[in-house]
Residue frames as a rotation matrix with the C-alpha (Angstrom) as fourth column:
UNK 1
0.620 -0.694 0.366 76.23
0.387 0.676 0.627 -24.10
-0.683 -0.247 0.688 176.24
UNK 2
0.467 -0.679 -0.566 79.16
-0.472 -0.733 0.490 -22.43
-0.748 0.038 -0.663 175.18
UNK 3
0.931 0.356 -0.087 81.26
-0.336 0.735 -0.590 -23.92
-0.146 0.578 0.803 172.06
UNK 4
0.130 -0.960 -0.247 85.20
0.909 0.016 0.415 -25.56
-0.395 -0.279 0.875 171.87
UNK 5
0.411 -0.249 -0.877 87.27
-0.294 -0.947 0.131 -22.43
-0.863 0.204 -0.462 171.17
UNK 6
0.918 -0.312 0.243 88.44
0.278 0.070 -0.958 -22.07
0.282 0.948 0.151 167.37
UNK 7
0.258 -0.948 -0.187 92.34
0.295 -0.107 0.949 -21.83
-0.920 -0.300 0.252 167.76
UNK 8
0.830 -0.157 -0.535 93.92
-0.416 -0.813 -0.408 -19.79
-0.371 0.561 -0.740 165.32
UNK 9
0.883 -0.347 -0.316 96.55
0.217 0.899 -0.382 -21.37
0.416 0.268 0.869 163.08
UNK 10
-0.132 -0.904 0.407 99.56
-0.144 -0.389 -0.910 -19.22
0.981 -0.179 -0.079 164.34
UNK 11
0.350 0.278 0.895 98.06
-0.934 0.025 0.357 -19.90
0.077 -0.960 0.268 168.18
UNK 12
0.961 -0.278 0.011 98.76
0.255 0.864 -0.434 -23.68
0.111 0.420 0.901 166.67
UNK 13
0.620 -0.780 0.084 101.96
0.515 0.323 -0.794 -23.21
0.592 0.535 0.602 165.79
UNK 14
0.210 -0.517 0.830 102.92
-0.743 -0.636 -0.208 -21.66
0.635 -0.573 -0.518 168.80
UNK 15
0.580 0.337 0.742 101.70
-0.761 0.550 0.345 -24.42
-0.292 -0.764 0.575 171.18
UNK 16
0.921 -0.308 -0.238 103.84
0.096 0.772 -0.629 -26.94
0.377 0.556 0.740 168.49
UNK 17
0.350 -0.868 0.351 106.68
-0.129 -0.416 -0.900 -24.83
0.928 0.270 -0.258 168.82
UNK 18
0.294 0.150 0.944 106.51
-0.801 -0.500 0.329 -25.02
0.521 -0.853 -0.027 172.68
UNK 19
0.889 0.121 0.441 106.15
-0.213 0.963 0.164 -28.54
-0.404 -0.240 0.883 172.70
UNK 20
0.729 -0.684 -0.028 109.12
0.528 0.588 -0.613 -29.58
0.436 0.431 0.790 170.52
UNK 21
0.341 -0.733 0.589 111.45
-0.640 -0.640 -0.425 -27.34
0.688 -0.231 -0.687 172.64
UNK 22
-0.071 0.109 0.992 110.85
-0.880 0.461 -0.113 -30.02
-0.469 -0.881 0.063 175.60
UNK 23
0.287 0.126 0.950 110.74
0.127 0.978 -0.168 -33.22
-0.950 0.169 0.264 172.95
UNK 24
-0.827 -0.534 -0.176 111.62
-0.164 -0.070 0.984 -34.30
-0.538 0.843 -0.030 169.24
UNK 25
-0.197 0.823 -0.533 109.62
-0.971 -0.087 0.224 -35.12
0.137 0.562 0.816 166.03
UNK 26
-0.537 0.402 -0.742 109.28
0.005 0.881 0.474 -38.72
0.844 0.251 -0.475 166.47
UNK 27
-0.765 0.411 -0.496 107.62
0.564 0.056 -0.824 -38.36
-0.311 -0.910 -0.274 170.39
UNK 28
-0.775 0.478 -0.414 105.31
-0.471 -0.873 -0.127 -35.11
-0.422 0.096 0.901 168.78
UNK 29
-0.701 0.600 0.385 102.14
0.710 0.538 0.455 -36.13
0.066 0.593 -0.803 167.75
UNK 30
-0.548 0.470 0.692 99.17
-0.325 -0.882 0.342 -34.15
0.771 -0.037 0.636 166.56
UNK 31
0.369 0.700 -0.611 97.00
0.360 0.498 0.789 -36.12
0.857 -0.511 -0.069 169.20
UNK 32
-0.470 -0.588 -0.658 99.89
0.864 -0.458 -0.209 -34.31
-0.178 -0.667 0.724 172.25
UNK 33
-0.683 0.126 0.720 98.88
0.292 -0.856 0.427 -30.97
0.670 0.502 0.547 170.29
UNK 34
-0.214 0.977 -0.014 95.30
0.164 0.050 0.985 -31.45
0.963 0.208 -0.171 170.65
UNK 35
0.562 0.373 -0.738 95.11
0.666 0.324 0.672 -32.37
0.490 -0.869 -0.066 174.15
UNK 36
-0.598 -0.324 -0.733 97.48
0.736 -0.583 -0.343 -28.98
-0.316 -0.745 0.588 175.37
UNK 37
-0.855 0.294 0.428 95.01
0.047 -0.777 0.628 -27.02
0.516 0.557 0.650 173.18
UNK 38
-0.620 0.775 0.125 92.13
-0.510 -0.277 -0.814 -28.32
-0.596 -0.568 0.567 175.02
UNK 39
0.049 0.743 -0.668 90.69
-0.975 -0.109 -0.192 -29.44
-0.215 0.661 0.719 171.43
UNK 40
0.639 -0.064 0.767 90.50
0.333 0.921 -0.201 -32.83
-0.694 0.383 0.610 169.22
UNK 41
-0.367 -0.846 0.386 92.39
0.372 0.247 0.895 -33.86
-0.853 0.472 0.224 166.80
UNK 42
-0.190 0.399 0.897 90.06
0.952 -0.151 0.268 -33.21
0.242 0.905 -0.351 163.49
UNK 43
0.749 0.551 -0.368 89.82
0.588 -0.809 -0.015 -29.46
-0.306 -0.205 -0.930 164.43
UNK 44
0.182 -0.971 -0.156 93.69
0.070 -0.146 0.987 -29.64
-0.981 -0.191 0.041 163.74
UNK 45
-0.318 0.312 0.896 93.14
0.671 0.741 -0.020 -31.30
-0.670 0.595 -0.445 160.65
UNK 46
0.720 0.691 -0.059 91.52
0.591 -0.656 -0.468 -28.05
-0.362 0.302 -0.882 159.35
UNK 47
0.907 -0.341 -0.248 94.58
-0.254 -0.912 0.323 -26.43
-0.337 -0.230 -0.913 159.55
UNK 48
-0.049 -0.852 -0.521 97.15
-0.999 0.032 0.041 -29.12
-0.018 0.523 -0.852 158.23
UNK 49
0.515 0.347 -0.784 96.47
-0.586 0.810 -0.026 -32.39
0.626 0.473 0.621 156.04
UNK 50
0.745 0.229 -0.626 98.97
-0.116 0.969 0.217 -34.09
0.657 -0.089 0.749 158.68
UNK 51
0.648 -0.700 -0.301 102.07
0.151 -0.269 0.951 -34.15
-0.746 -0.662 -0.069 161.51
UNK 52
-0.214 -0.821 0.530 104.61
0.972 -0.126 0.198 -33.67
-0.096 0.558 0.825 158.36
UNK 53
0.022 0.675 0.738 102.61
0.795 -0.459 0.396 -31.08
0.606 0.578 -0.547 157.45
UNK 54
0.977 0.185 0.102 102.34
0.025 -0.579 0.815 -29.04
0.210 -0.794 -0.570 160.66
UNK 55
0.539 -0.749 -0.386 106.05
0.216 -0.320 0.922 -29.36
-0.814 -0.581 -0.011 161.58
UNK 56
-0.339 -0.930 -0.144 106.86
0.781 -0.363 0.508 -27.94
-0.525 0.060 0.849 158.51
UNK 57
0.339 0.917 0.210 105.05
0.794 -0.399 0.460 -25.25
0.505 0.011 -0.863 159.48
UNK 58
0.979 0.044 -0.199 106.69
0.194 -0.502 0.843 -24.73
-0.063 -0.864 -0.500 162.33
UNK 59
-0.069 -0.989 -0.134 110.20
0.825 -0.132 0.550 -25.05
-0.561 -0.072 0.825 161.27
UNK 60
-0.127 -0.362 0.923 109.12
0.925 -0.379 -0.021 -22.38
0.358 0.852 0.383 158.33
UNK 61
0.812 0.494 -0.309 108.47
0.490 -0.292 0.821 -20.09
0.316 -0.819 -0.479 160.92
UNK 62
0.384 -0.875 -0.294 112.05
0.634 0.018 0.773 -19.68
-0.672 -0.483 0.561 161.84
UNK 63
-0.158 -0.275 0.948 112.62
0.980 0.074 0.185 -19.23
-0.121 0.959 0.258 158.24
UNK 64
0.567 0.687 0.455 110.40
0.615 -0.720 0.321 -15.94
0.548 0.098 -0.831 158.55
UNK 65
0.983 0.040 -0.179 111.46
0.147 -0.758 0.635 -14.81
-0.110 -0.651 -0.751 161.49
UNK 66
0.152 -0.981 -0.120 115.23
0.617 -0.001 0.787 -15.50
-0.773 -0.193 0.605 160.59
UNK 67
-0.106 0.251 0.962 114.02
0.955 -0.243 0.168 -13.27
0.276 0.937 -0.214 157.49
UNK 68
0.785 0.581 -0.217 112.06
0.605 -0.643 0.470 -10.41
0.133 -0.500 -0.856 159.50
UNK 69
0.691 -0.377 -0.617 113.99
-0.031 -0.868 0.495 -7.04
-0.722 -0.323 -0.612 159.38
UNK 70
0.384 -0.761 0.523 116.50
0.632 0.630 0.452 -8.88
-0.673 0.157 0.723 156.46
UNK 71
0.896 0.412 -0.164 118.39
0.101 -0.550 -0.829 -6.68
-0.432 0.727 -0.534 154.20
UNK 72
0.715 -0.669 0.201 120.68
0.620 0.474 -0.626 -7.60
0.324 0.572 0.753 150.90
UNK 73
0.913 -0.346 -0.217 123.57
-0.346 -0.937 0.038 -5.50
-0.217 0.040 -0.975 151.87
UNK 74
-0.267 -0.964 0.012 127.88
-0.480 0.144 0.865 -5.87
-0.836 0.225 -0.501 150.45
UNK 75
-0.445 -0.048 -0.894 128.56
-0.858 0.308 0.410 -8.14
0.256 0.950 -0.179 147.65
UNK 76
0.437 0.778 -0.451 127.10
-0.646 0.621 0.445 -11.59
0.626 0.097 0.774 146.95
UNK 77
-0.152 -0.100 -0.983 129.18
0.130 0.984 -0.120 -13.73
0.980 -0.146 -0.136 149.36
UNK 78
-0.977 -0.044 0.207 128.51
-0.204 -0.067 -0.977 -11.28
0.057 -0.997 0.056 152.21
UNK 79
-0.108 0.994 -0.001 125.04
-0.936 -0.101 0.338 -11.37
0.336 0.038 0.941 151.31
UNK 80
0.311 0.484 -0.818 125.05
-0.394 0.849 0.352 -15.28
0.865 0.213 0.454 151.51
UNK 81
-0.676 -0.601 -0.427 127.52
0.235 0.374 -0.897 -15.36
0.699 -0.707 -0.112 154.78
UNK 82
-0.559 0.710 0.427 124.56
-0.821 -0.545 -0.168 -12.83
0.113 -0.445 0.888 156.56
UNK 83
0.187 0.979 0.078 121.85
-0.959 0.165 0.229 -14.89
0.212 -0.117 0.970 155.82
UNK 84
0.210 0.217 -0.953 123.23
0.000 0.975 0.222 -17.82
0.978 -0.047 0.205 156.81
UNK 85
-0.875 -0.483 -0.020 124.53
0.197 -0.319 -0.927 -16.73
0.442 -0.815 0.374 159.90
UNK 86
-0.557 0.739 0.379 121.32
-0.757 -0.640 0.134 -15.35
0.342 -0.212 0.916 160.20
UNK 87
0.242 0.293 -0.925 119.82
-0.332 0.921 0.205 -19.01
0.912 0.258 0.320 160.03
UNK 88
-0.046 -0.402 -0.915 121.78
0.181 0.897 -0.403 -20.30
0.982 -0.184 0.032 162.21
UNK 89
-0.942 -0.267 -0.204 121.33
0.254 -0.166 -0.953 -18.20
0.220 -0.949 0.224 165.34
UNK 90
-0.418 0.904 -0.091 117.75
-0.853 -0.356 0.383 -18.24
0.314 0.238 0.919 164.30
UNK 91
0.418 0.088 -0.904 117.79
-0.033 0.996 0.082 -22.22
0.908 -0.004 0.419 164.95
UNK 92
-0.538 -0.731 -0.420 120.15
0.298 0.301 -0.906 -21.90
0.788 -0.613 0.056 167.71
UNK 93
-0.660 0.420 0.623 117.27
-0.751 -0.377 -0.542 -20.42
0.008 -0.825 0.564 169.74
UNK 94
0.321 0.922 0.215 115.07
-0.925 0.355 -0.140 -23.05
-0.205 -0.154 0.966 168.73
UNK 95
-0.489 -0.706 -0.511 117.61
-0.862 0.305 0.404 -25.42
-0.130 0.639 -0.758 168.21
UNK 96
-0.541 0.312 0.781 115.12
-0.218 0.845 -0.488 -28.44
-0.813 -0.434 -0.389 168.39
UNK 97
0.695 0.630 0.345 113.12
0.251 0.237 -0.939 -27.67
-0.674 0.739 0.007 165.37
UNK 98
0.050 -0.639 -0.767 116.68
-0.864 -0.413 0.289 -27.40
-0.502 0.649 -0.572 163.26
UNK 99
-0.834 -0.384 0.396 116.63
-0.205 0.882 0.424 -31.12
-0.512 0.273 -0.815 162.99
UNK 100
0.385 0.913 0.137 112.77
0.260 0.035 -0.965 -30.82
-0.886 0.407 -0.224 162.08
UNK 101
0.405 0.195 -0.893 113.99
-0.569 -0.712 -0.413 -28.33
-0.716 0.675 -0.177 159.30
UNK 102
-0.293 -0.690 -0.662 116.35
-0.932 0.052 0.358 -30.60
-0.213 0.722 -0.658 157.92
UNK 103
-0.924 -0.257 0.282 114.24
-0.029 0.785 0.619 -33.57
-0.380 0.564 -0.733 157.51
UNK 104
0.281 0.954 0.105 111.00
0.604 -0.090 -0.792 -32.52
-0.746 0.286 -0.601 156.94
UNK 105
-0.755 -0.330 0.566 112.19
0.654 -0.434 0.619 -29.27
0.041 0.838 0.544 154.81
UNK 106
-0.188 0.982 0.032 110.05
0.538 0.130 -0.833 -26.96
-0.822 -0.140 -0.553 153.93
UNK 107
-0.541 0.058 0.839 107.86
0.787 -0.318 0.529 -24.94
0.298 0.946 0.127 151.17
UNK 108
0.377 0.818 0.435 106.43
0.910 -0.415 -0.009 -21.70
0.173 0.399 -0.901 152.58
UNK 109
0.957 -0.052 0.284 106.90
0.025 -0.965 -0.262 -18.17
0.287 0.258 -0.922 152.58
UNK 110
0.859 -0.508 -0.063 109.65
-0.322 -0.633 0.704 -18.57
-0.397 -0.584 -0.708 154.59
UNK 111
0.285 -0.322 0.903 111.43
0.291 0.927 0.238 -20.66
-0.913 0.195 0.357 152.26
UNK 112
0.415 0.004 0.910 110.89
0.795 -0.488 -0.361 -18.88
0.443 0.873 -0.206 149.37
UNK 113
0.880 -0.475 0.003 112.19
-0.437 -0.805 0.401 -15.77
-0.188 -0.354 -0.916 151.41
UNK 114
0.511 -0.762 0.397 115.35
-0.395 0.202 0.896 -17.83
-0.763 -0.615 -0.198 151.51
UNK 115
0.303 0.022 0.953 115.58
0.783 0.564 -0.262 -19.63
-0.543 0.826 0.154 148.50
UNK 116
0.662 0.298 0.688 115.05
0.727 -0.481 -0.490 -16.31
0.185 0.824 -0.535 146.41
UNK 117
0.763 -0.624 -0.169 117.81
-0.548 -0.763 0.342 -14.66
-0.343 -0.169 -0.924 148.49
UNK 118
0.187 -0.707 0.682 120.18
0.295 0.703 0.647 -17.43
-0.937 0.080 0.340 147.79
UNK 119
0.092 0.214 0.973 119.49
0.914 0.370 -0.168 -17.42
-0.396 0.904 -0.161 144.25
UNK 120
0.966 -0.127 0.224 119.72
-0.059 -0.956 -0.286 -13.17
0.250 0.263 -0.932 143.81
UNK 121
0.375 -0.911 -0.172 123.26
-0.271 -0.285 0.919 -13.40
-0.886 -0.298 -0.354 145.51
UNK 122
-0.300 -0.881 0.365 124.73
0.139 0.338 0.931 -15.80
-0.944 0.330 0.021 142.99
UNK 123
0.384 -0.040 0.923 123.34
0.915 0.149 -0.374 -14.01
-0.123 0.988 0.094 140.10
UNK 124
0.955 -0.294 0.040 125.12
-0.289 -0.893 0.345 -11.17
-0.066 -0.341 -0.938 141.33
UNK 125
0.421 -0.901 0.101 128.21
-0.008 0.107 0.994 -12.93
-0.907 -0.419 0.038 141.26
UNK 126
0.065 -0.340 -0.938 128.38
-0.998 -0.045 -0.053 -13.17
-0.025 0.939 -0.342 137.41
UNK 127
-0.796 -0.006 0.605 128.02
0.273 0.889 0.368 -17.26
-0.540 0.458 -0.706 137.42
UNK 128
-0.773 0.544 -0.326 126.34
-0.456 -0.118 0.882 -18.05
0.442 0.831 0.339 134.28
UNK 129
-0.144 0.940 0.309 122.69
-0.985 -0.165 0.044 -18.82
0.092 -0.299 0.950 134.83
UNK 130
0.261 0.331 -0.907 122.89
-0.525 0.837 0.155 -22.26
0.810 0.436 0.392 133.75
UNK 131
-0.312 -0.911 -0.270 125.42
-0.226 0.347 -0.910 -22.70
0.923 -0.223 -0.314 136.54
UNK 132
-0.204 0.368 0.907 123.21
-0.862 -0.507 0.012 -21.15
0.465 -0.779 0.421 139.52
UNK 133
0.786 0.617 0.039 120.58
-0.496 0.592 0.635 -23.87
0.369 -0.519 0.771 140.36
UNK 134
0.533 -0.298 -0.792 123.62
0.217 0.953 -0.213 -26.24
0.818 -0.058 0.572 141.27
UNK 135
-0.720 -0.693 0.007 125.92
0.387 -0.411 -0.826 -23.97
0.575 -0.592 0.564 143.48
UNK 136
-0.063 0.901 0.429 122.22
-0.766 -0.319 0.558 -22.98
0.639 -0.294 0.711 144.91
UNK 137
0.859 0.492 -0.140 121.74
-0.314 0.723 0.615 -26.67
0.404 -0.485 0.776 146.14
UNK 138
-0.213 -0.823 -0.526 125.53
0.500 0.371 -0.783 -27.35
0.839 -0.430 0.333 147.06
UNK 139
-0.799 -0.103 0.592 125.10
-0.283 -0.805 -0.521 -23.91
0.531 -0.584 0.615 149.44
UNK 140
0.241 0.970 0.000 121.39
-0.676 0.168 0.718 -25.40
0.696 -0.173 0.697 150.56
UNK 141
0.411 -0.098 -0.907 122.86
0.063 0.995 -0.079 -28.86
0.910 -0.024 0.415 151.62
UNK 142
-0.439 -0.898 -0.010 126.21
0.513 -0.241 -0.824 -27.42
0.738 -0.367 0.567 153.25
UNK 143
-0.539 0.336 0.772 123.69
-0.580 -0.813 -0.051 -24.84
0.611 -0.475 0.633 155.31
UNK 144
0.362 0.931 -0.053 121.13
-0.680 0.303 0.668 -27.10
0.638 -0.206 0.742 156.40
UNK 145
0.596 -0.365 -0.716 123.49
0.588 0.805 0.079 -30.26
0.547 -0.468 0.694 157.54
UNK 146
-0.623 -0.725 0.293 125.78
0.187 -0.502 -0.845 -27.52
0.759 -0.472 0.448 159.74
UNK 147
0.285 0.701 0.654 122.04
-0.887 -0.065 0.457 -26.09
0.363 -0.710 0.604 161.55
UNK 148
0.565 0.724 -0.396 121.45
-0.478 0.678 0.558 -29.62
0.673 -0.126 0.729 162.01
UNK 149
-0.127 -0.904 -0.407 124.75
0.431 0.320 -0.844 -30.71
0.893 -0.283 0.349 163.45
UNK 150
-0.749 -0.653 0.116 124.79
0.161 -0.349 -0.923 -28.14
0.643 -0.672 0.367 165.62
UNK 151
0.067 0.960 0.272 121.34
-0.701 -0.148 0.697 -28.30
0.710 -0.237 0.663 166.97
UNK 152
0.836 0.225 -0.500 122.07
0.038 0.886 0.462 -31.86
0.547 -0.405 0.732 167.93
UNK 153
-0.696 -0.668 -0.265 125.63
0.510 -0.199 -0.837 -30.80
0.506 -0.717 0.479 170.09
UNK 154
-0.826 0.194 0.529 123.62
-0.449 -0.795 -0.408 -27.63
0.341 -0.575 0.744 171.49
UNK 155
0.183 0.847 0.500 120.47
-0.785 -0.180 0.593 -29.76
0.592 -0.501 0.632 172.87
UNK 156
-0.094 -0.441 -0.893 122.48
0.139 0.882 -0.450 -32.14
0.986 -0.166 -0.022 174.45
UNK 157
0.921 0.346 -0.180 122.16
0.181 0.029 0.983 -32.55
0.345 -0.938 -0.036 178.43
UNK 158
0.356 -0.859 0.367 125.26
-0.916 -0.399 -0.044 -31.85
0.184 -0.321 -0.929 180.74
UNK 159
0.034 -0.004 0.999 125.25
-0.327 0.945 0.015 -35.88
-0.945 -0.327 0.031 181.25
UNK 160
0.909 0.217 0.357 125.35
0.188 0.551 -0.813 -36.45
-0.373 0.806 0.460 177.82
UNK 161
0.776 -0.618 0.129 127.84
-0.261 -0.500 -0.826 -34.02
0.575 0.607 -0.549 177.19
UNK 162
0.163 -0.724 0.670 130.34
-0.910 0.152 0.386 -35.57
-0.381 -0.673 -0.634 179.91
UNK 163
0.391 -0.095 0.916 129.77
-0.256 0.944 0.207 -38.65
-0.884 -0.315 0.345 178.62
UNK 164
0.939 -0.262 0.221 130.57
0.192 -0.134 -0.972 -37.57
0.284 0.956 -0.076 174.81
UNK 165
0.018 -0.998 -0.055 134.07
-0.725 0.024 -0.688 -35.83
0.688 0.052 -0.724 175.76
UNK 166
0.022 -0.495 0.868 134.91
-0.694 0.618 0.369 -39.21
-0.719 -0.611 -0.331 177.97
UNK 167
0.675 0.134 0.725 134.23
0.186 0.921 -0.343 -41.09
-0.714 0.367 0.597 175.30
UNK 168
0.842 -0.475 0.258 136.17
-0.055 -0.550 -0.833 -38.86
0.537 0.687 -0.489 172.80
UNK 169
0.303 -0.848 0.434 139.13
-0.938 -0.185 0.293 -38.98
-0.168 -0.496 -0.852 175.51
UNK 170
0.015 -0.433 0.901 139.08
-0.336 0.847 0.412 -43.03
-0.942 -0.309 -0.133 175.54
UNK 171
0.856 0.167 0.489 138.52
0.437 0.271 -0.858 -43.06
-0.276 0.948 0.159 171.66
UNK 172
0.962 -0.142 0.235 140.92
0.108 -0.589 -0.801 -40.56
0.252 0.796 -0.551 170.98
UNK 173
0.301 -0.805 0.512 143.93
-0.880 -0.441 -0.175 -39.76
0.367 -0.398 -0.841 173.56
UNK 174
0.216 -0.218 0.952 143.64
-0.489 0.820 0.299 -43.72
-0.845 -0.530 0.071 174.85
UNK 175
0.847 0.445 -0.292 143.79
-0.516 0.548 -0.659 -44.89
-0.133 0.708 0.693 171.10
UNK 176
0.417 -0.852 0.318 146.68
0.329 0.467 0.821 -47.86
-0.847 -0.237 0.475 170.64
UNK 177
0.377 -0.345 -0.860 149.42
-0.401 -0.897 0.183 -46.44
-0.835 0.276 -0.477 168.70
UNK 178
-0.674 -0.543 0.501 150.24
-0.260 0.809 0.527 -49.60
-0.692 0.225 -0.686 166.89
UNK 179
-0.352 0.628 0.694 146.83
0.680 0.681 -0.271 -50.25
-0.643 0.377 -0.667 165.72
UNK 180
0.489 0.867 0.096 145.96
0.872 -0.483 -0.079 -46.44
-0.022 0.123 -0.992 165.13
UNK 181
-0.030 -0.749 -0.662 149.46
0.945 -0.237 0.226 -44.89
-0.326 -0.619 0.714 164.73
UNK 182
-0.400 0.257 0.880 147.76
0.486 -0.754 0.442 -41.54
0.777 0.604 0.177 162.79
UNK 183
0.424 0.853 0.303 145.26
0.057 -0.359 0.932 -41.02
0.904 -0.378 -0.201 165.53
UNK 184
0.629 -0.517 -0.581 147.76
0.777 0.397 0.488 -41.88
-0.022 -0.758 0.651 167.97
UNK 185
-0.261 -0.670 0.695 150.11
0.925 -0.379 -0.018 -39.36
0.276 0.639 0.718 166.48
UNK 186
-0.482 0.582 0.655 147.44
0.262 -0.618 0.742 -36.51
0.836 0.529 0.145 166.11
UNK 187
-0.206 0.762 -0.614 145.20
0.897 0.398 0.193 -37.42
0.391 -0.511 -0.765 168.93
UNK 188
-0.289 -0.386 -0.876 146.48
0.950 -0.233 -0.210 -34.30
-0.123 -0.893 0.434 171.28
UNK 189
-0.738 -0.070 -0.672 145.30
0.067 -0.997 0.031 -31.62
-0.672 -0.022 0.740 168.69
UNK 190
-0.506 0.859 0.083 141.97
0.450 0.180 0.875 -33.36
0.736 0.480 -0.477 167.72
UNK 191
-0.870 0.366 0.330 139.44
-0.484 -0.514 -0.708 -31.34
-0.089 -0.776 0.624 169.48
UNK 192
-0.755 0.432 0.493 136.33
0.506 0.863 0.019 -32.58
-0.417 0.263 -0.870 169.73
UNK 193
-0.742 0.336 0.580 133.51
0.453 -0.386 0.803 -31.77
0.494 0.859 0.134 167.21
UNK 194
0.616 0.713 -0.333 131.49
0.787 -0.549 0.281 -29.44
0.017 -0.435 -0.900 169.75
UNK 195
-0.203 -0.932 -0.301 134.81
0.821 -0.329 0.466 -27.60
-0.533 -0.153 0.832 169.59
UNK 196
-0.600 -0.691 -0.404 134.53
0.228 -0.631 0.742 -23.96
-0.767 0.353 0.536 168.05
UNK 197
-0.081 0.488 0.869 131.50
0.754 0.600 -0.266 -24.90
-0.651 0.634 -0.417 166.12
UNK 198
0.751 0.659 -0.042 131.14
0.297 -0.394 -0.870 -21.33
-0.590 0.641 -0.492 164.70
UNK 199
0.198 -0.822 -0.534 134.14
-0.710 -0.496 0.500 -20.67
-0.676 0.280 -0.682 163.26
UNK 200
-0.724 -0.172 0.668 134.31
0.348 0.745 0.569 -24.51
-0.595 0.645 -0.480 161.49
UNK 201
0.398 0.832 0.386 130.52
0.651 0.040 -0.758 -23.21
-0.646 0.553 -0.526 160.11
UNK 202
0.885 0.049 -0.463 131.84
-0.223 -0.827 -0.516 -20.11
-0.408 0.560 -0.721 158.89
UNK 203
-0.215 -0.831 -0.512 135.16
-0.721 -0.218 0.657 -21.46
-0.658 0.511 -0.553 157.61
UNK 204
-0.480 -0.079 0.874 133.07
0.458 0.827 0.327 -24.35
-0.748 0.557 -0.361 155.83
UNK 205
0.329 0.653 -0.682 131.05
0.529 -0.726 -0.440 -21.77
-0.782 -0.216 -0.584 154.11
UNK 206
0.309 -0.336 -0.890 133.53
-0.638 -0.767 0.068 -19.64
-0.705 0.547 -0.451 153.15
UNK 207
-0.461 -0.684 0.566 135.32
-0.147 0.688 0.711 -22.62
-0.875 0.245 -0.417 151.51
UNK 208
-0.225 0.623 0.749 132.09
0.851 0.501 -0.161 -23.23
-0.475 0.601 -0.642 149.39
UNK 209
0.788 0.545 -0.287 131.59
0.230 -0.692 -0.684 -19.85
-0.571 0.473 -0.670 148.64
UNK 210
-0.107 -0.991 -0.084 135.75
-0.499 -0.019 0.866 -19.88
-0.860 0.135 -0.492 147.76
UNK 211
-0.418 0.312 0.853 134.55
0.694 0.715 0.079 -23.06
-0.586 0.625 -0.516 144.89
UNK 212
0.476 0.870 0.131 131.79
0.669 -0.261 -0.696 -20.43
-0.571 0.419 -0.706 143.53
UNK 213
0.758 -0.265 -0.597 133.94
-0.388 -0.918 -0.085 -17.44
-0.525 0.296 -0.798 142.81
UNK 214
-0.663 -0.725 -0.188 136.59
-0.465 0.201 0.862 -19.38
-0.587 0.659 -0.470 141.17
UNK 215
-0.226 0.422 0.878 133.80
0.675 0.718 -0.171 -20.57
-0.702 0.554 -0.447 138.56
UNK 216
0.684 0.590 -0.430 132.82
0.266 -0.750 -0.605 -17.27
-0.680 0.299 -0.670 137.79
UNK 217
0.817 -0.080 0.571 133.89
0.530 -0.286 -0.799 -16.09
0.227 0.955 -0.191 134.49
């Protein structure tokens, strides 16, 4: 009699990755895993202390691969415009595990791959050290909530999306001018916030990176 097969973690974290393309984290469970692996749960278990655990796994994954082939090149704000860009069309294939990334987070390799590029750019820029760690976590925040944003426009259905820009038409172009005489005013050259999304990322960005360089000495 033959024994279950030993799955490799990265075989794991494929089969995760598969799954959350077709669902979210709150529907994932490791017990869903198990049962497309073939295996039990406590064989999983071996491999990560729990579902937090395992999906940020899988989101650091991205992290890697949005890493794989990376290389510092221009000054420090192209360096930081690259690698976020880089992010983001890293997520935008997977765009399901962007929301994973931003609430789970994570801490491995591929993190630190990211982190430690962040953190080389803007001591290139000439901010004092003392300054870094903060304009680090502003640039973290500002990256992470933009993935996430746009993950959640880009995994929308075509029924969802019809029903967002109707609502955005009767919210916005129907709005009473009396009660709402800004929005009323405006309405015609509010687009709606699927609108352009990369260009708003990369001009919020630049803005923040615009904040950094006027600190610098």
């Amino acid at each position: 009699m033959t024994g279950r097969r030993r799955w490799s973690t990265e075989e794991i974290l494929d089969t995760a990755a598969e799954l959350l393309r077709t669902s979210d984290a709150d529907s994932f469970s490791v017990r869903k895993l198990a049962a497309a692996l073939g295996t039990d749960s406590s064989s999983l278990y071996r491999h990560f202390r729990n579902k937090t655990d395992l999906l940020r796994a899988v989101a650091d994954r991205i992290l890697t691969t949005a890493m794989d082939g990376y290389l510092p090149k221009g000054d420090w704000r192209q360096r930081i415009t690259t690698l976020a860009l880089r992010l983001r069309d890293a997520f935008g294939q997977q765009p399901q595990l962007a929301g994973i990334w931003g609430r789970y987070a994570s801490g491995g390799t591929g993190s630190r791959m990211v982190i430690e590029e962040v953190l080389e750019a803007l001591r290139a820029s000439g901010l004092p050290d003392e300054e870094i760690p903060a304009h680090y976590h502003r640039i973290a925040v500002l990256i992470v909530s933009l993935i996430a944003s746009d993950a959640g426009v880009s995994t929308r259905t075509p029924e969802e999306h019809e029903q967002g820009m109707e609502l955005f038409r009767v919210a916005v172009l129907g709005a009473d001018p009396e009660r709402f005489p800004a929005l009323a005013y405006y309405g015609r050259d509010i687009r709606p916030v699927g609108a352009d999304r990369r260009d708003a990322f990369e001009e919020l960005l630049a803005a923040q990176l615009d904040r950094i360089e006027a600190a610098i000495p």
